[in-house]
GUVEX-119522 format. One record per residue: residue in three letters; x, y, z of N, C-alpha, C, CB in turn. Coordinates in steps of 0.001 Angstrom, whole numbers, plus 500000, padded with zeros to 6 digits. Atoms other than C-alpha are relative to their C-alpha. Glycine has a CB too. Example, Ala and Ser with C-alpha at 12.3 -4.5 7.8 and 13.67 -1.06 7.14 Angstrom:
ALA500890498810500000512300495500507800500900501200500000499008500027501246;SER499180498810499940513670498940507140499230501090500730500414500462498585;
***
This chain:
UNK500159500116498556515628494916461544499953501400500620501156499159500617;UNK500133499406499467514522497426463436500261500288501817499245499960499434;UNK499088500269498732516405498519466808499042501309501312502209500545499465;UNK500987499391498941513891500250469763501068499711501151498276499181500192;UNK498958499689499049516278501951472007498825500217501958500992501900499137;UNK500814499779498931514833502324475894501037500699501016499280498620500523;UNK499116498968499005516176505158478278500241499157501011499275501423500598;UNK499682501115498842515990502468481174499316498805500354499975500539501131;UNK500532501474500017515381499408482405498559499576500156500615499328501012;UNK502206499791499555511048500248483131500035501021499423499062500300501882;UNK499974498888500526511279502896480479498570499346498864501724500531499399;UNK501512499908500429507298502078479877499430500239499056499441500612500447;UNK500402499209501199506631504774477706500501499721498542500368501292500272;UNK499504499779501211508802504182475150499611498738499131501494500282500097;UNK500522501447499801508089500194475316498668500197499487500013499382501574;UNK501596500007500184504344500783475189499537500578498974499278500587500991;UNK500535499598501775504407503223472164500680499451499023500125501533499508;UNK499253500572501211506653501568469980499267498531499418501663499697500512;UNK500731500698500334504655498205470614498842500474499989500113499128500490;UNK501532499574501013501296500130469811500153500254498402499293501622500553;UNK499513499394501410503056502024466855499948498425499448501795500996499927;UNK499614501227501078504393498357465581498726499001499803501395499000500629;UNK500828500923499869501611496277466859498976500331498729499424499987501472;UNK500826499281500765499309498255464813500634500203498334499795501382500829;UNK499374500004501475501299498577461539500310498305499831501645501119499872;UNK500320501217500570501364494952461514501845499430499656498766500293498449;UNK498470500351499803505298494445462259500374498897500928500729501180500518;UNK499934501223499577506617491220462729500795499712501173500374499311499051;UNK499140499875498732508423490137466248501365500328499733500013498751500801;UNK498254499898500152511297489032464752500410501246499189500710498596499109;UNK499493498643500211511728492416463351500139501099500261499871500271499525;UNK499639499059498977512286494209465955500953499702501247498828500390500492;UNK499252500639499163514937494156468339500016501265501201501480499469499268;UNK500131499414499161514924495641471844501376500448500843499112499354500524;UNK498849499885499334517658497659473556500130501119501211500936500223498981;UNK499834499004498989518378499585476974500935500581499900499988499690501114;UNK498320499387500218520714502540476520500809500089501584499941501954499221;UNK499019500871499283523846501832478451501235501924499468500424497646498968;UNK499042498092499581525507506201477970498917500707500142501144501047498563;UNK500793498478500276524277509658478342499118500062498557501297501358499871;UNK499712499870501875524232509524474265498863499459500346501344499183498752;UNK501067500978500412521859506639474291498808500477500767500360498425500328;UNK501153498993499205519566508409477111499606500987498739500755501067501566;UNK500461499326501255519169511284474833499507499550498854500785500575499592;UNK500827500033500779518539509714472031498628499246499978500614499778499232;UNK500922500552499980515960507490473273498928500678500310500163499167500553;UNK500483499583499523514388510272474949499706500764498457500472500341501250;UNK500484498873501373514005512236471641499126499661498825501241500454499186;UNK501108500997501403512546509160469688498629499447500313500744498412499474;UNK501151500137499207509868508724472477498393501101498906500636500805501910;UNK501207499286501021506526509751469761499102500573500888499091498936498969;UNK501212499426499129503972512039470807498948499029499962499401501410499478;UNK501157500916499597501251510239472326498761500300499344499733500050501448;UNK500878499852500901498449509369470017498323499993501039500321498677498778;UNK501509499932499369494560510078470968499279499584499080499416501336500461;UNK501054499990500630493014509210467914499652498227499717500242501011498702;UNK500262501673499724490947505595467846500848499338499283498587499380499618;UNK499470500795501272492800504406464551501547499656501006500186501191498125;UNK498726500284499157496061504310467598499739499578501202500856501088500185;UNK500705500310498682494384502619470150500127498736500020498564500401500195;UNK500015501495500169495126498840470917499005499401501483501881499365499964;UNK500852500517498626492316497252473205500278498494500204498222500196499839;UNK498741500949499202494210494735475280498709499126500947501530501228501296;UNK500279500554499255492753492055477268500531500340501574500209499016499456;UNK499135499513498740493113493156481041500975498776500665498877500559501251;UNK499010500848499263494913490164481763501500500128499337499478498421499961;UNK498946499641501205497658491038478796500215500880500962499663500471498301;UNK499756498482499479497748494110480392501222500126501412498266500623500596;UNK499819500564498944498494492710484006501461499833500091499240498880500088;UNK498590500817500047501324490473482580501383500896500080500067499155498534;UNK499151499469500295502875493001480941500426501235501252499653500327498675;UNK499402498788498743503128495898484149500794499176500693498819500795501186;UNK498486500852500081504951492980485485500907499225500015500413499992500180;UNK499340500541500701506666491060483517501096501041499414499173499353499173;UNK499052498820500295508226494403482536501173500077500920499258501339500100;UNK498874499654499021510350494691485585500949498646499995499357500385501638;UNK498634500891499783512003491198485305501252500430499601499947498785499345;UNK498360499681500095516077491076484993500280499546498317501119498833501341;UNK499798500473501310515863489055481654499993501498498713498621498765499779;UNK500504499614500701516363490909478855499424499738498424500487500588500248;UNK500903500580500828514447489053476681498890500227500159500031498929499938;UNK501403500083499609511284489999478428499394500994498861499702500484501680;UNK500808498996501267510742493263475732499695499178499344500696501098499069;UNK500641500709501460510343490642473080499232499221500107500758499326499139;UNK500952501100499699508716488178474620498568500681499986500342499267501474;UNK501129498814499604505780491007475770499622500284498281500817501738501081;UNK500775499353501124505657492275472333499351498780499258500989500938498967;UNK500284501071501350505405488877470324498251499439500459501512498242499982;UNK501220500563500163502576487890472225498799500906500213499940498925500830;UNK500774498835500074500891491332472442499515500015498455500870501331500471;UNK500803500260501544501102490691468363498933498956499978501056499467498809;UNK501375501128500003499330487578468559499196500189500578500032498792500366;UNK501267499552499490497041488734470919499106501201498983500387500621501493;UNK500407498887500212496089491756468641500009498940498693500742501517500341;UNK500121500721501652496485489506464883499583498642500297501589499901498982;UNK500519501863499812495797485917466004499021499761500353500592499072500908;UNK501427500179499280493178486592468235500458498900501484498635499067498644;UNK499159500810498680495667484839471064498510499815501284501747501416500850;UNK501328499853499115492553483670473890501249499489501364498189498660499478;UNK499170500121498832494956484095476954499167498548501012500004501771500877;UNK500296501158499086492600481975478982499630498634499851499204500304500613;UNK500033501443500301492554478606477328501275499910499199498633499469499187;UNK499102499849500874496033478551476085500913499645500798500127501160499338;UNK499177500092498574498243477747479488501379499058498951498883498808501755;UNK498656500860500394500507475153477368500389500820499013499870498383499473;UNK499454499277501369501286478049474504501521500057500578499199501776499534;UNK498547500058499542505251478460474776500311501247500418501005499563498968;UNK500407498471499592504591482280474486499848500336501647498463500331499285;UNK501088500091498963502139482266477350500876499872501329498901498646499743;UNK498970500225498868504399480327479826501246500441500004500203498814500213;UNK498751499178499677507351482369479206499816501618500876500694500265498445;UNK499801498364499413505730485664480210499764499319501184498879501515499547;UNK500959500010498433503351483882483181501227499850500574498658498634500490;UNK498660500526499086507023482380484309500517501530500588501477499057498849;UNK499466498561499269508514486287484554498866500389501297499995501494498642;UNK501119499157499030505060487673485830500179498967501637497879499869499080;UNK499477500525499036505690484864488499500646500360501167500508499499499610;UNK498748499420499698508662485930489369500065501292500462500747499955499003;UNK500131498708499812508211489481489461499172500208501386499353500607498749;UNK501279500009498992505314488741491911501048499697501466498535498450499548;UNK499307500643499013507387486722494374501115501187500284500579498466499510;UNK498487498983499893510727489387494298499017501387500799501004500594497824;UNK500273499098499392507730492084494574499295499636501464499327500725499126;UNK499930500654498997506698490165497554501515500429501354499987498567499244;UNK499013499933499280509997490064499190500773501457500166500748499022499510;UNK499991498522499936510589493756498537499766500550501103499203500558499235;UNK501072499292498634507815495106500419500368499538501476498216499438499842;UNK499740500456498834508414493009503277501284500750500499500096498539499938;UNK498753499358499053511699493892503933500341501374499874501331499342499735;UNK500342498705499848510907497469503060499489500320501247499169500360499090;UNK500957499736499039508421498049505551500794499269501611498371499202499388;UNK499250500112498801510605495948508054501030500612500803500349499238499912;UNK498770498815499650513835497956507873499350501357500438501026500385498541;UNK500699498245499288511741501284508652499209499805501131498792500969498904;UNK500386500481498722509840499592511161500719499926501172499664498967499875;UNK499416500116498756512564498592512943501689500811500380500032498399500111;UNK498904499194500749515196501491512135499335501523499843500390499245498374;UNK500227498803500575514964505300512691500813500454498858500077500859500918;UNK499506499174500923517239505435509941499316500104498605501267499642499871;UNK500412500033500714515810506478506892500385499669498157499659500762500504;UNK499187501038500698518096504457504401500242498607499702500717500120500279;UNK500252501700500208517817501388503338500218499501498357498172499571500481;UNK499345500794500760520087499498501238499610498388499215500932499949500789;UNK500543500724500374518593497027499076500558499097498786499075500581499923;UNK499186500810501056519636493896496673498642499488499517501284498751500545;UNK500860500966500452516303493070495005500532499240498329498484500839499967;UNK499661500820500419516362490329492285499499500505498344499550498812500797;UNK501194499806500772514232492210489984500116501354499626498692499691500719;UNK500179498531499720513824495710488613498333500451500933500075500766498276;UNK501292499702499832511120496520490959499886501167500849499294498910500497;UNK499608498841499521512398499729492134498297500947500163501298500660498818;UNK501121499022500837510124502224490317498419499247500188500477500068498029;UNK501313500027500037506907499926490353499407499919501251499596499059499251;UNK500276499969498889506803500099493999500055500717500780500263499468500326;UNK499884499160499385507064503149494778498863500715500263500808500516499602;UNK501414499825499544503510504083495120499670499110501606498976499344498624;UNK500380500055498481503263501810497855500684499521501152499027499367500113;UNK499528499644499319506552502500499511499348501597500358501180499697499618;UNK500473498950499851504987506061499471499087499904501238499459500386498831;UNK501126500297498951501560504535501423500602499272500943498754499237499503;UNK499858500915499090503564502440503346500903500737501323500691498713499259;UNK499920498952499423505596505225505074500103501506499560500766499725500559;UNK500254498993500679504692508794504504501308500748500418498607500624500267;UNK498705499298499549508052509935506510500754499987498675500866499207501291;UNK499302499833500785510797510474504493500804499092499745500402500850500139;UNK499347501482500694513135507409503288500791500203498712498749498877499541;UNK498720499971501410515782506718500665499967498257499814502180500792500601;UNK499614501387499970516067503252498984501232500249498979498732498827499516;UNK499118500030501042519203502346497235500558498673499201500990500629500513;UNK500129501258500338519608499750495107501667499537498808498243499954499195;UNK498946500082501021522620498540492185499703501240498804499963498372499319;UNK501122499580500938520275499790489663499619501298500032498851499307500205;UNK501208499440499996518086502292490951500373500687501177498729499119499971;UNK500465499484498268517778504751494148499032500970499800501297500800501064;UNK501092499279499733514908506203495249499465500551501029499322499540499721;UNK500112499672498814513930508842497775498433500691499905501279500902500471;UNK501411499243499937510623510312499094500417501172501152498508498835500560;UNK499460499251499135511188513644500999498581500332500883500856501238499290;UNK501396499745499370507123513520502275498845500583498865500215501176501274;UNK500478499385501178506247515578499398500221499332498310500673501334500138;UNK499883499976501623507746514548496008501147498896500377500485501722498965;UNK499390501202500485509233511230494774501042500346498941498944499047499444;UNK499026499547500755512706511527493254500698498328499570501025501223500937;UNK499670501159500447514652508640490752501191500280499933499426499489498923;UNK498342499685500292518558508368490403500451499052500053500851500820500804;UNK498713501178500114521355506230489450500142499463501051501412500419499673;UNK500111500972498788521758503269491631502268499884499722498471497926499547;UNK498997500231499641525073502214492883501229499832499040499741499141500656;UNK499311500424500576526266500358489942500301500973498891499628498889499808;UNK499668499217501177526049503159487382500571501417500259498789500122499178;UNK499540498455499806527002506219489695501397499644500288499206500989501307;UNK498571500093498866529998504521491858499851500127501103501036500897499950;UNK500283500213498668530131504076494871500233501431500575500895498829500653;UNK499803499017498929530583507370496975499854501638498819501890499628500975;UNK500806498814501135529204509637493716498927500424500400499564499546498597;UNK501127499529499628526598512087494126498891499499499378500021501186499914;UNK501531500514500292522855510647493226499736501529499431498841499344501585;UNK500152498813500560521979513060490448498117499423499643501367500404498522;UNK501300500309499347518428512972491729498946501135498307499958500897502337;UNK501045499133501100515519513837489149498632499682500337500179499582498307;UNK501472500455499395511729514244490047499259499218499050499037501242500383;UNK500617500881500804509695511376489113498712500642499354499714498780500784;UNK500875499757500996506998512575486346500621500868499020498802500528500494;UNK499705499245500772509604514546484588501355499438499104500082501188500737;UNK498872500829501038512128513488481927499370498678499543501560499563500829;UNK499933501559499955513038510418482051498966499064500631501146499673500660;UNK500754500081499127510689510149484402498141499751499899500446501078500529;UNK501187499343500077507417510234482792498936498667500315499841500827498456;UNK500578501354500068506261506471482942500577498729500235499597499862498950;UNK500263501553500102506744503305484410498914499230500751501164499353500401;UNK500818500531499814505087500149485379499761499983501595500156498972499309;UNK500280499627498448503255500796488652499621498312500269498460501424500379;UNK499828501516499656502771497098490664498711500415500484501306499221501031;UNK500904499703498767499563496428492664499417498411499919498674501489499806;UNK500258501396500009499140493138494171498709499810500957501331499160500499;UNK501222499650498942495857493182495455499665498688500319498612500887499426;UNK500188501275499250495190490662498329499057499575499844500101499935501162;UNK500623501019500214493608487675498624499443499833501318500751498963499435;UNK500320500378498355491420487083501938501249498083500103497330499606500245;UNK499290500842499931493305483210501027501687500216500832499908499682498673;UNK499000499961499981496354484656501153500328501136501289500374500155498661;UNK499742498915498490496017487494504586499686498876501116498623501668500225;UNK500319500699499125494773483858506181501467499755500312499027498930499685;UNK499102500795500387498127482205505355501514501543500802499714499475497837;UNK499241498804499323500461485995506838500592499702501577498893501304500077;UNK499762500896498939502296484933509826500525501837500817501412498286499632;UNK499271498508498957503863488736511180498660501304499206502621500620499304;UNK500532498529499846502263492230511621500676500899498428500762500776501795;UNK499437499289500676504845493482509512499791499954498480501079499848500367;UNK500650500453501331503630491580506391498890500231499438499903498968499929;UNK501578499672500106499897492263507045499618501350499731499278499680501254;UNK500422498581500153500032495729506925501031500139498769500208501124501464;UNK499385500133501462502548495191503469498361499935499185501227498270499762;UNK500904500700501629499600493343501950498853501239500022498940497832500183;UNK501258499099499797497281495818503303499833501272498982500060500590501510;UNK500161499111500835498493498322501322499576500351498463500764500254500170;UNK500525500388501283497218497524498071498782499678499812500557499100499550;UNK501225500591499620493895496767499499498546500990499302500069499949501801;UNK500880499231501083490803497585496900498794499037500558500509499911498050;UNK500896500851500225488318495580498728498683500907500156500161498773500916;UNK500949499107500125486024498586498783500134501336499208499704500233501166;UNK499509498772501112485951502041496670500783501096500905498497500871499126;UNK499113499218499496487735504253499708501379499829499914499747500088501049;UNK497991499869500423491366503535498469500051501163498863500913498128499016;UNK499948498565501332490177505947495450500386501574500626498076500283499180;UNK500226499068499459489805508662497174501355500178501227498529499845500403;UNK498495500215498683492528508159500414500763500164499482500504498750500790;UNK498737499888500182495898508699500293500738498879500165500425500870500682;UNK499153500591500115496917505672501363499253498962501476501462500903499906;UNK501103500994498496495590502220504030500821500609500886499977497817500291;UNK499652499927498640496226503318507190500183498256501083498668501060500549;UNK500394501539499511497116499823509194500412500311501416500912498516499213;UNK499834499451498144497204499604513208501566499822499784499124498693501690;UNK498784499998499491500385500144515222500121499571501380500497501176499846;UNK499605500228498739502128498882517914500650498419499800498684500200501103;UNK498905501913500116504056495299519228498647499023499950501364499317502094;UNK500786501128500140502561492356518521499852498974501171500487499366498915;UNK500942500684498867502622491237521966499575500834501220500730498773500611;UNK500781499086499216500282493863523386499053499077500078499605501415499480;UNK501358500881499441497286492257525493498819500961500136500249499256501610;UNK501312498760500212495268495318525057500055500310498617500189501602500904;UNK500316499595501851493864495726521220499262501332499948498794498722499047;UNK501450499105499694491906499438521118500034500189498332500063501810501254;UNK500670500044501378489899499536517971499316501125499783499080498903499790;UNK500712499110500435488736502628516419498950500284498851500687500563499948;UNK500587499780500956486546503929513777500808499692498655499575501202500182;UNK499298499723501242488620505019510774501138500694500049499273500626499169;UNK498625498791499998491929506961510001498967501545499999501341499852498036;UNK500071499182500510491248510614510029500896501268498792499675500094500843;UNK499541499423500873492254513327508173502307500173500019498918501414500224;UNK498364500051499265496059513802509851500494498403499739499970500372502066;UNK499486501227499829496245509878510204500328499495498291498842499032500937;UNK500018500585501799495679509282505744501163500637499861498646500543498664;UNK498602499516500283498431512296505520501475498928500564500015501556500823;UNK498439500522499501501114510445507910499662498397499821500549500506501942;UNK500270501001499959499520507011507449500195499143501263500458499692499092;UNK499955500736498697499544506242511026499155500309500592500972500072500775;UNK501593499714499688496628506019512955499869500204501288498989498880499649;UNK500081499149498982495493508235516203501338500953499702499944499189501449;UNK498874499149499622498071510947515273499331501442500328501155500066498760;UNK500900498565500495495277513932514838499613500050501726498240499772498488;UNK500758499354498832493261515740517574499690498520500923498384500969499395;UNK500054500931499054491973512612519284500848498928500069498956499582500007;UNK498697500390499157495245510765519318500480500709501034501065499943499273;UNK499269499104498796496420513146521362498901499798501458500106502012499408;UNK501750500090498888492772512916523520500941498339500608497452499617498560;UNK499576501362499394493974509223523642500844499679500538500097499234499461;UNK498894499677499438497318509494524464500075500789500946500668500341499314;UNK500537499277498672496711511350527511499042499412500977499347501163499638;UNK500418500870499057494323509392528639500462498891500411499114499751499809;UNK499415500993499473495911506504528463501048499722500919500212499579499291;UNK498341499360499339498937508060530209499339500213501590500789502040499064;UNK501109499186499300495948509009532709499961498428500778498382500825498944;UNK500833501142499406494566505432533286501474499378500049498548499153499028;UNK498869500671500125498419503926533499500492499241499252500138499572500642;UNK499864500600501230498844502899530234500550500674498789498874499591499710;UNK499401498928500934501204503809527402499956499817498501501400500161500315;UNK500620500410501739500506503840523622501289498984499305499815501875498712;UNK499105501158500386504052501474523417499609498737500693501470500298500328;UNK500306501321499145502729498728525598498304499064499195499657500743502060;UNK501403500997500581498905498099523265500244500277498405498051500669500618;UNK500507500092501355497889497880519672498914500407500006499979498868499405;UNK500726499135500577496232500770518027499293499869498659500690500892499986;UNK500438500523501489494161499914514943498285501115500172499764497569499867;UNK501655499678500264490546500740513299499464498965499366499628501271499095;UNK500751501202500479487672499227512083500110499883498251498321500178500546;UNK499651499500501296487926500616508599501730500621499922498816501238499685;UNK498773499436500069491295501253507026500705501233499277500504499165499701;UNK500072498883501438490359503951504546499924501516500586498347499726498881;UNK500682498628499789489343507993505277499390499977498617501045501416500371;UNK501490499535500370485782508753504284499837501168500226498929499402500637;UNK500012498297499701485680512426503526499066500190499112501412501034499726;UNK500482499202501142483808515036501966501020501229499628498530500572500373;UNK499350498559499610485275518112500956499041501181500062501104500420498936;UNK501238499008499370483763521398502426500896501100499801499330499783501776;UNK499120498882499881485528524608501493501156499797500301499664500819500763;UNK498557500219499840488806523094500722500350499613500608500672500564500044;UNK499636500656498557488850521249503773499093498548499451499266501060501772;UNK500387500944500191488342517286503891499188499360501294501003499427499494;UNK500498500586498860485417516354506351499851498277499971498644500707500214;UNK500335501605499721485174512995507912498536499982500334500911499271501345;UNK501774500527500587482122511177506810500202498547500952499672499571497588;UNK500443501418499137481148507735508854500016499027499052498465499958500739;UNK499767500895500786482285505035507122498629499099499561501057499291500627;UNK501179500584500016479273502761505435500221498321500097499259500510498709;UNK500647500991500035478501499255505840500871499001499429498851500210499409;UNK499295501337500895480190497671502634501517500465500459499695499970497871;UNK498846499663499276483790499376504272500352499287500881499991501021500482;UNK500158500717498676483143497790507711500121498503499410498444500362500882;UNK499874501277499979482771494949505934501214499272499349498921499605499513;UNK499163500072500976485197494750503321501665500254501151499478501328498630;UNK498678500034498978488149495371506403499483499097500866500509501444500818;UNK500164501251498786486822492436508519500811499583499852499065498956500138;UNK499071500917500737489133490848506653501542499872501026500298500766498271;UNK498490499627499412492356492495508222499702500710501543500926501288498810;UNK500453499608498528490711493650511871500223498298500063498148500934500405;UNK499927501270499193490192489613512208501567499611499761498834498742499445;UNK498503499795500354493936489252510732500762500575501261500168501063498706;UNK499253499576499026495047491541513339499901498927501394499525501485500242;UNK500594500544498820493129489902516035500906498060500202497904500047499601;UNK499076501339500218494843486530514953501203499942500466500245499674498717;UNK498227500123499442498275487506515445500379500567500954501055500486499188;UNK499493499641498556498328489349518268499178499434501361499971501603500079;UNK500526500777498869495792487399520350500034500779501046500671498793500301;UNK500525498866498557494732490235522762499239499267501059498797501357499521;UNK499958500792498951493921489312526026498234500405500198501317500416501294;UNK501246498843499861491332492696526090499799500404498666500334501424500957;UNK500086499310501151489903494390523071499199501476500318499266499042498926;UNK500317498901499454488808498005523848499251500626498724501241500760500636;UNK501102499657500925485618498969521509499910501438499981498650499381500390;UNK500061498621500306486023502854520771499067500798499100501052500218499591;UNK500716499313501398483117504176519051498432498491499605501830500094498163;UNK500854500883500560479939502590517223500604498982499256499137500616499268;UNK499539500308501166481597501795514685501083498686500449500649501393499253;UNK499313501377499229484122499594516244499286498735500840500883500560501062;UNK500923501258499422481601497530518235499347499055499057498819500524500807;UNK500788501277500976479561496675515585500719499219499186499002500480498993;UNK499016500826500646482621495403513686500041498743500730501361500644499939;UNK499966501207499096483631493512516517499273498929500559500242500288500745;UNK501322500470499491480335492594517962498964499185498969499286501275500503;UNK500711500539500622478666491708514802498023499991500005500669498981500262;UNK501415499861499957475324493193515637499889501543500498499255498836501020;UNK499776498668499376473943496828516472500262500342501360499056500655499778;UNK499233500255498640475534498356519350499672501799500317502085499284499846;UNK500494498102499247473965501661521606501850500191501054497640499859501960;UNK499280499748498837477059503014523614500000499832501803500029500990499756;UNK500452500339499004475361503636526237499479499157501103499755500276499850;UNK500827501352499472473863500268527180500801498869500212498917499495499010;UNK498912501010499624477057498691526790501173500534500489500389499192498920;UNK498743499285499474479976500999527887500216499663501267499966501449499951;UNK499200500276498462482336500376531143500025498547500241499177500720501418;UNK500178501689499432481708496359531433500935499280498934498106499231499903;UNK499138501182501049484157494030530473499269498534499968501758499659500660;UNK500916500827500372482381490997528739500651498767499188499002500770499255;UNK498971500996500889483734487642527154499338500247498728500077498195500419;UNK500199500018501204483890487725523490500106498250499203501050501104499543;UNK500239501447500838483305484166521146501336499465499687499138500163498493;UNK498846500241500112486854484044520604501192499641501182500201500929499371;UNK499437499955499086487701483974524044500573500965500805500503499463499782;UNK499581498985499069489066487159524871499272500747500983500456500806499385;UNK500771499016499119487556490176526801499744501397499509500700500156501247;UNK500136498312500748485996493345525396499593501051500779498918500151498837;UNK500445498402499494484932496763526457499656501441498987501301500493500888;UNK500746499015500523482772499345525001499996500856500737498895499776499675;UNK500142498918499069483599502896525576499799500847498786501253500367501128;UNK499839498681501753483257506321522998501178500023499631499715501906500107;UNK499002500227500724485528506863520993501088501576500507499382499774498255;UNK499210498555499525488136510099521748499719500811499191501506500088500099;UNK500501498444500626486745512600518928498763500406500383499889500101498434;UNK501083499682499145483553512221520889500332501376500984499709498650500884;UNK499833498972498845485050514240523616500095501243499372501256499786500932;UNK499667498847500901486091516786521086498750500945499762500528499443498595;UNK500776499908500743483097517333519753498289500529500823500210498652499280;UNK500624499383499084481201517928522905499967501728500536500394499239500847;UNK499839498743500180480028521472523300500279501282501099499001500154499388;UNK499388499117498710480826522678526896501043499492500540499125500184501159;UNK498756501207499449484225522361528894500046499053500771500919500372500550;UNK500418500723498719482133521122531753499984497988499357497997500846500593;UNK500628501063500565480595518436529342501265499219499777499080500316498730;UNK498804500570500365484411517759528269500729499363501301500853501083499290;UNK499467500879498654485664516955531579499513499114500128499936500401501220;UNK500693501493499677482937514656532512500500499070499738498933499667499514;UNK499995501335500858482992512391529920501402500039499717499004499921498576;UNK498142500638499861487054512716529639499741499483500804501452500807500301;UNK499881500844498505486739511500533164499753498441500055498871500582501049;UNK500666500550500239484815509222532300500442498885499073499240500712499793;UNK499300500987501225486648507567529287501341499794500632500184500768498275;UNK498697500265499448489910508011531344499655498228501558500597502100500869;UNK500437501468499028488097505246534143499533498981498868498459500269501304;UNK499993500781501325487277503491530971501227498811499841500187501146498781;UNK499099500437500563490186502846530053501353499137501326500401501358499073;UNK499502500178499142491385502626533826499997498346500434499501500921500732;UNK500478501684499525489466498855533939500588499435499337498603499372499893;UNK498649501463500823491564497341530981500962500224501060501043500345497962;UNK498200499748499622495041498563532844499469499111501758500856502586500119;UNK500265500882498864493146496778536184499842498652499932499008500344500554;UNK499880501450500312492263493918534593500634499015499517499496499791499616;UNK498541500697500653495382493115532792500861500091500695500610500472498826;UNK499204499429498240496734494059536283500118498003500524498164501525501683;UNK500414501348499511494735490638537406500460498949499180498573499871500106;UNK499684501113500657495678488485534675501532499533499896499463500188498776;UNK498471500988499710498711485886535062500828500521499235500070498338499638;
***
């Protein structure tokens, strides 16, 4: 019997080469037994038996991506039976020829799908109440009892979900982001209670690998989202076009959910992907001023875009914003109509081309439609005006006044007309 020690409880690396190493030498389940070290001692030595990582084909196991899936996580359940379970049917998948997708009654099969389940639902309930506690809490602490190890595989998109700084702490596990660099440390139950967090940066040590989560939504399932706070959870995981590659992270609107003014923009820019909040750059500020201008304050509406991604190039080390294309616009209908659902705006305030034609569903000149408020198919009331990096971007100060002026009476007819309404 062979005994495969693991530095911690999502200690990936060590997991993933030991079942390549074994899978591949043709080593039987039951002869292997799986264990998480539980001292210092056992850290070390697991960390020392971790094999250099192989490159050559003869060490290569090509995995069904749904195997694959199970196992990122199914890894994080509490059981620890799940190492063996993962490997036995990673053997049969690799010697049997296991066909994952006609096989649902195997005993195998439904033991992992049951974790992966599980894991799904806990990482579910995570996020949510991640993203809620910082939402509704300048403190940047947050005390957590999840059900699950799902510390570590969610920290990618606690990262996108606020770029501020944050601490989670868990029995298990604590984890802080200082804006810059993601740090891992003893959770509650293994430091003591009022012990220092002997903090270590995640990609180093111990640190080098675990299973990252990514639950990528379902238009089914953003229908079925009942709060703001959830929608912009699911959002973050959102691959329904190729700008998540590239971005730092979805940008999702802000503000209360019972604002009667919706203003819809283009895209995040460059400032908004860094902090993941959207109007914080040069024409937030344009906007925020005006709106302050026309009697209206950026806590009283809901701030969003049409796209949720940044579309850049880079230009001499600098990341220009590019105009989002077509399959983008379309691929976020998804979560613009989402928004539009739950907050039931009274007004919707069209900022830009790019936002109209989202909204509008057909091409849209500025000019031909700007300043008029107009019923929309849904019932509400819209308005087409430029967008605030327009003003920017204009090349005299004269020209800048104007048309500020101009976008500030803009914006003056929502705050009149939501004046008039009951």
């Amino acid at each position: 019997m062979t005994e495969i020690l693991l530095a911690h409880q999502v200690d990936f690396k060590t997991w993933r080469n030991a079942a390549r190493e074994h899978a591949l030498a043709g080593t039987l389940p039951d002869a292997l037994t799986w264990r998480v070290a539980q001292s210092a001692e056992d850290v070390q030595k697991a960390l020392q038996a971790i094999p250099t990582e192989q490159t050559s084909p003869d060490h290569t196991l090509h995995l069904p991506r749904r195997l694959v899936e199970w196992i990122l996580l199914a890894f994080q359940a509490p059981q620890p039976e799940r190492f063996s379970a993962l490997y036995r049917l990673l053997f049969r998948v690799v010697h049997e020829h296991l066909d994952l997708t006609t096989t649902d009654d195997d005993p195998d099969v439904r033991r992992v799908v049951a974790l992966v389940e599980a894991v799904k639902a806990e990482t579910e309930r995570f996020r949510f109440e991640f993203a809620r506690h910082f939402a509704d809490t300048e403190q940047n602490i947050w005390i957590a009892t999840p059900s699950a190890y799902v510390v570590e595989g969610n920290a990618a998109y606690c990262m996108a979900r606020y770029a501020r700084a944050w601490e989670v702490r868990t029995a298990y596990r604590s984890m802080k982001w200082d804006g810059k660099t993601l740090w891992f440390g003893r959770g509650k139950a293994e430091s003591g209670s009022g012990s220092p967090v002997d903090w270590q940066q995640a990609g180093q040590g111990m640190w080098q690998d675990w299973p990252r989560t990514v639950l990528v939504p379902e238009s089914e399932d953003i229908a079925d989202t009942t709060s703001l706070t959830a929608l912009g959870a699911e959002a973050m995981d959102c691959r329904a076009c190729a700008l998540w590659r590239p971005a730092s992270r979805t940008v999702f609107g802000e503000g209360t959910a019972e604002a009667r003014v919706m203003l819809v923009g283009e895209q995040p820019g460059d400032q908004e992907d860094l902090a993941g909040r959207p109007f914080v750059g040069p024409a937030g500020q344009v906007l925020d001023r005006a709106l302050e201008a026309a009697g209206l304050s950026r806590s009283s509406v809901y701030v969003t875009n049409a796209v949720k991604h940044f579309r850049f190039t880079w230009r001499n080390g600098r990341r220009l914003h590019q105009k989002p294309e077509q399959e983008s616009m379309q691929a976020c209908q998804m979560w613009l109509d989402a928004e539009r659902r739950l907050i039931k705006p009274a007004l919707i305030v069209m900022m830009g081309v790019t936002a109209a034609q989202s909204l509008l569903h057909r091409p849209v000149t500025i000019s031909r439609e700007r300043s008029r408020i107009f019923p929309l198919v849904d019932g509400s009331q819209g308005l087409v005006t430029v967008h605030p990096s327009y003003l920017l971007r204009l090349p005299s100060e004269a020209d800048k006044e104007r048309e500020y002026a101009r976008f500030v009476e803009d914006l003056r007819q929502a705050k009149l007309f939501m004046d008039s309404q009951p």
